[in-house]
N, C-alpha and C positions, 0 to 999 in steps of 0.2 A: 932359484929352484922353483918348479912347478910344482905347486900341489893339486892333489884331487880335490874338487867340488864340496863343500861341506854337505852339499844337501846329499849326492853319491855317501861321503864318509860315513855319515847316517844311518844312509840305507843298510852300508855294510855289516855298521854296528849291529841295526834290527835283525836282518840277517845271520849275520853270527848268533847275534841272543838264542833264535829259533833251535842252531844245530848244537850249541854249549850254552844253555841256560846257566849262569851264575852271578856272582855282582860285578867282574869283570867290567861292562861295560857302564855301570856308573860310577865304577872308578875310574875310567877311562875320560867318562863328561867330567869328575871332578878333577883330573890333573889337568883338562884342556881348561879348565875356567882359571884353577890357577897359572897355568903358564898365560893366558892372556894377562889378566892380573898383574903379572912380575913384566910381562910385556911393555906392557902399559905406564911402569914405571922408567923405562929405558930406551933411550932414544932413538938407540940405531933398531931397534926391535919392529917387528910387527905383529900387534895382537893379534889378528885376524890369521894369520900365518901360525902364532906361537899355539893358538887353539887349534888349527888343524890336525898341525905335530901332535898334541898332546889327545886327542882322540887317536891317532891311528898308532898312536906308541909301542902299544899292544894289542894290538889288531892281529895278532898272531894265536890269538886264544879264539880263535874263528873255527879254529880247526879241532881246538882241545890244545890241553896242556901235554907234549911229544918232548920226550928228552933228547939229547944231543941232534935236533934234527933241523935243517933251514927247508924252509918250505919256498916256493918261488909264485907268490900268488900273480895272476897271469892280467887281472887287470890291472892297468895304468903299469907296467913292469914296478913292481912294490913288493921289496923284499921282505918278508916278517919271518918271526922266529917263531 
């Protein structure tokens, strides 16, 4: 699987913060530090990978919190909720 850029992921995050200010996205750095972390402990894993994931987990709160709704955000084709 390809992932997007960390330094892009970032951006996004910053991004997002701007149009939905809340702690979302440093919950977002703290589940990508732990999924490196549990990465790190496991062989077939990849940390670097496992923190990507764990930043854009909820990269869906970019937009606001929308109920029953799939958003299809259009860079890197990258589905979020």
């Amino acid at each position: 699987m390809k992932l997007p850029d960390i330094k892009l992921v970032k951006s996004w995050l910053k991004e997002g913060y701007k149009q939905n200010p809340g702690p979302w996205v440093k919950h977002s750095e703290l589940v990508a530090n732990a999924a490196k972390i549990i990465a790190m402990q496991i062989n077939d894993l990849n940390p670097n990978k496992a923190y990507t994931m764990g930043l854009i987990y909820d990269i869906g709160r970019i937009v606001g919190v929308m109920q029953d709704r799939i958003i299809l955000y259009s860079q890197k084709d990258i589905w979020i909720n």
